[in-house]
N, C-alpha and C positions, 0 to 999 in steps of 0.2 A: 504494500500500500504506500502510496504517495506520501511523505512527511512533510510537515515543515516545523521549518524554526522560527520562532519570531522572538526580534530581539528589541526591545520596548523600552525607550528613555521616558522614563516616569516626571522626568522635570521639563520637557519640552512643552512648547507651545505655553509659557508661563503656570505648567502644571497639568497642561489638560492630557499629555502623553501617561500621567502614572492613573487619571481622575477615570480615563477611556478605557483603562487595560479590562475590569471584568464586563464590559459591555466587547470587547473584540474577543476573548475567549469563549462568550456566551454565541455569538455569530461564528466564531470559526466552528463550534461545537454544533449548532443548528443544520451549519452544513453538510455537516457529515466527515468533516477533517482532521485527520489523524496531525496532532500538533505539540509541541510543548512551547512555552514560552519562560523568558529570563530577561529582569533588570537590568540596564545598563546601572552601573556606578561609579565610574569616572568617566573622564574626557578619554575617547579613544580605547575605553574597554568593550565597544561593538567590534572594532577589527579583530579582535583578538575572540570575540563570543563569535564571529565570523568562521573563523578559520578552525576552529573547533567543530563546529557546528558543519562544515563541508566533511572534516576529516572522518566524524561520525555517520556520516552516508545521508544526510539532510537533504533534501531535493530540490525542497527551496528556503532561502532566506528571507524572512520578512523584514525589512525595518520600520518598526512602529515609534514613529518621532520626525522632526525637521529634515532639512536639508543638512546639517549635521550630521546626523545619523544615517540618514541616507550613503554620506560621503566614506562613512568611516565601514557600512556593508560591501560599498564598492572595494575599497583600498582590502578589506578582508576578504574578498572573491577573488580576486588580482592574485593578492598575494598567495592564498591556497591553491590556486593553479599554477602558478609561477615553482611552488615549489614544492608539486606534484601527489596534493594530496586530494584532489579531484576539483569533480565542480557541481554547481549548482545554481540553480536560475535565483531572480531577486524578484522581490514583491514589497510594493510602499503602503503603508498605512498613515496619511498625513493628518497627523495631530501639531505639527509643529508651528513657528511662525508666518517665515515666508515661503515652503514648499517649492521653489521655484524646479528642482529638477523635477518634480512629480510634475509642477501641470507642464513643462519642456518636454515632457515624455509621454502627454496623454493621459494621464492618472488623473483622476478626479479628486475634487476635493471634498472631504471630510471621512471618517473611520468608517459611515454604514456604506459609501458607496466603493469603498477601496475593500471593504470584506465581499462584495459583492460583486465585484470585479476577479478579487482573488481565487473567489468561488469556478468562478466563471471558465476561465483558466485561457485567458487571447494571450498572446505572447510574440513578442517583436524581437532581436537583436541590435544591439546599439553600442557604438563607436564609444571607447574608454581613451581618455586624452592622461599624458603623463607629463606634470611639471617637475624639475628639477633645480634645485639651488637652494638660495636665501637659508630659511631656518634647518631644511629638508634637502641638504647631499645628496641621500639614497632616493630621492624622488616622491611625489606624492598620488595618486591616482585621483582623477577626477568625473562626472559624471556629466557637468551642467555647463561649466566654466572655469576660467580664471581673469580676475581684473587686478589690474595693475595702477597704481597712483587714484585716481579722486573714487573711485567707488567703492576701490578695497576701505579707504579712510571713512567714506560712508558706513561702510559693515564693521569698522571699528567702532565707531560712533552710535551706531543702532544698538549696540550691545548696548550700551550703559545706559541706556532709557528706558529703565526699571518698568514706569508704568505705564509704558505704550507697547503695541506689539501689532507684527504684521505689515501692510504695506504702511501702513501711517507711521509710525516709529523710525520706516528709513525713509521715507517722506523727509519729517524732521529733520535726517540725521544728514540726510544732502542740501537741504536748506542752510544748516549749521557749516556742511564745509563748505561750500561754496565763500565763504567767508574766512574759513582757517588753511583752506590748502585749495593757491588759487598759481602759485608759483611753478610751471612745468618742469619737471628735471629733462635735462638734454639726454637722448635716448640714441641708441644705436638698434634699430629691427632689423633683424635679415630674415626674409621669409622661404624659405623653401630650400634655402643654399643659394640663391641666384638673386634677389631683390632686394637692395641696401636701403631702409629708410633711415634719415638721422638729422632730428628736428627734436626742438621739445617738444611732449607728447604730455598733456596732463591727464590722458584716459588712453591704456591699449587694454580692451576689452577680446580676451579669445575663446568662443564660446562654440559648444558643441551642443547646446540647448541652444533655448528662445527669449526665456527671461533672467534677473536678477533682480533681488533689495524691494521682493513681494508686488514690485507692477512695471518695473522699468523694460520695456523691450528693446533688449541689445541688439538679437537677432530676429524677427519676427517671422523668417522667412526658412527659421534653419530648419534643418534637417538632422536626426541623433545616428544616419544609419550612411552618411554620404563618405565617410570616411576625407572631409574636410570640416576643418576650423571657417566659424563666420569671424572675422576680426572687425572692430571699430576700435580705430586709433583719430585719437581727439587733438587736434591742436594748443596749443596756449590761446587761452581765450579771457576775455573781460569778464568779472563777476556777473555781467548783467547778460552778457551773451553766455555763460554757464547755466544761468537761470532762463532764458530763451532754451538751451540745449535740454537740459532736464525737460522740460512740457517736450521736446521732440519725443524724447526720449520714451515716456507715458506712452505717448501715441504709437510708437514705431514708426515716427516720419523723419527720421535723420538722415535718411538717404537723399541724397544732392547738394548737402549745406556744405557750402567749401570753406570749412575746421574740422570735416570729418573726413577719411578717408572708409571705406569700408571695403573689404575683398576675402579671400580664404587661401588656407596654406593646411600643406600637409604638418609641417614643423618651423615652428616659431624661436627666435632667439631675440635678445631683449637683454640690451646692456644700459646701464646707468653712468655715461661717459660726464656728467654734473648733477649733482644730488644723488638721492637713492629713490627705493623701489619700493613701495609698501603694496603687497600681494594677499588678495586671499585666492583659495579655491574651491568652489561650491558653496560662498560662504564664509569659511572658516581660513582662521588667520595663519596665513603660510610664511611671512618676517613681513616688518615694521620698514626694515631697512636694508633689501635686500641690492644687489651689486648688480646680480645677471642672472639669466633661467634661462633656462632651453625647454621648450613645450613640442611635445610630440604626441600623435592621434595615434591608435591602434584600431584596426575595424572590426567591427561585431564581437567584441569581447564578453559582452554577455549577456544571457537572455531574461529579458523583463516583462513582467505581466503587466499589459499596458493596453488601451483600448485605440490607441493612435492607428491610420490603418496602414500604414505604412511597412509591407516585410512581417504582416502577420502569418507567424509560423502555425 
């Protein structure tokens, strides 16, 4: 019989990941699903409930919580095959704040319609992208994206706003920088091995999903299965043309404003030749003040239960 794991960060979504859990055991049970599930309790003990959970012959992986969690079942599925202790498809349960690789991937939102999805059992394969550098030498896996300079500072800033959450929270929290990080660091891109950009760049956005920061559409166009990166790299711009560019951004109309460039690359590089780097990936904070990264796609790394119609298996 079919199993799964589901691995359930009970502090997500400002609490509603632990508040959810006996209502998703109660539906995975209705369905007729042979299951066990387990707490996260630290930062980064899903990768690790991950790869356990493959090496015990698990079939699929659920992560019940954010885009956090999400990140850290991916980097655990990677990992578990990479060093051949099998594999296993992934399944989202979005309790978290801003979901962005669930709806990037076609996942609905909220716990009854993702158990009911799970249930269901559609399934896509989708392109895993790898960054390397800054905090993370040995590299990180990603699912959704990586942003570099003003939106990573956004997702740093979203954190600490206790009592907001979701898209209004990084709403706020890009409102607030637009005011504190408006200074481009001079940047070196080379995309592919062949195409040198090197301009300050106060946004290179590389994204294998559609959103980030719960409504901002980077890519609105992407595709999880094309085995290319969407890129938006931003120019230095005026506080007031930042705030013009955000409303682009809301909408997914940045296409044609010349401060944006927008194009795709198999493998990305990204040097900090004045100032640094502050990166997150999927979200989550990859360094503050990173130097240089190398970003690389891998294709159909792994299979997701997703209602996108895109390569349903």
């Amino acid at each position: 019989m079919t199993k799964y794991k589901i691995i359930a960060n009970p502090i997500s979504g400002r609490g509603d990941g632990g508040r959810h859990i006996p209502d998703i055991e109660e539906a995975f049970r209705k369905s007729g699903l042979d299951f066990s599930l387990v707490r996260t309790e630290y930062p980064g003990h899903a990768v690790k409930l991950t790869q356990q959970a493959v090496a015990e012959g698990y079939d699929y992986v659920i992560a019940s919580g954010g885009d956090g969690t999400a990140n850290d079942v991916i980097n655990g599925l990677m990992l578990a095959k990479k060093a051949g202790l099998g594999k296993a498809a992934m399944g989202v349960i979005t309790v978290g704040r801003g979901n962005d690789f669930a709806f990037s991937m076609g996942i609905p939102a909220g716990w009854q319609a993702c158990c009911k999805l799970i249930a269901e059992d559609l399934k896509r394969e989708i392109d895993i992208g790898l960054v390397t550098g800054g905090d993370f030498p040995e590299g990180r896996y990603f699912g959704n994206g990586v942003g570099i300079g003003f939106d990573a500072v956004v997702g740093f800033i979203a954190v600490k706003l206790k009592p907001l959450s979701g898209f209004l929270s990084y709403l706020v929290a890009a409102l607030e920088t637009i005011f504190i990080y408006y200074k481009a660091p001079l940047v070196k891109i080379v995309l592919d091995g062949a195409e040198t950009i090197t301009q300050p760049s106060l946004m290179v956005s590389v994204m294998n999903g559609r959103r980030l920061g719960g409504g901002f559409m980077l890519a609105p166009n992407g595709l999880a299965d094309d085995n290319e990166f969407d890129l938006n790299i931003v120019q230095q711009a005026s506080k007031f043309e930042n705030l013009l560019l955000m409303l682009r951004y809301i909408q997914g109309k940045q296409a044609g404003h010349p401060k944006i460039r927008l194009c795709q690359a198999k493998k990305v590089s990204v040097t900090a030749l004045e100032g640094v780097l502050p990166v997150h990936a999927d979200g989550e904070t990859f360094c503050k003040e990173g130097s240089s990264l190398e970003i690389e796609i891998f294709p159909r790394q792994i299979v997701l239960i997703s209602v996108a119609p895109e390569k349903v298996l």
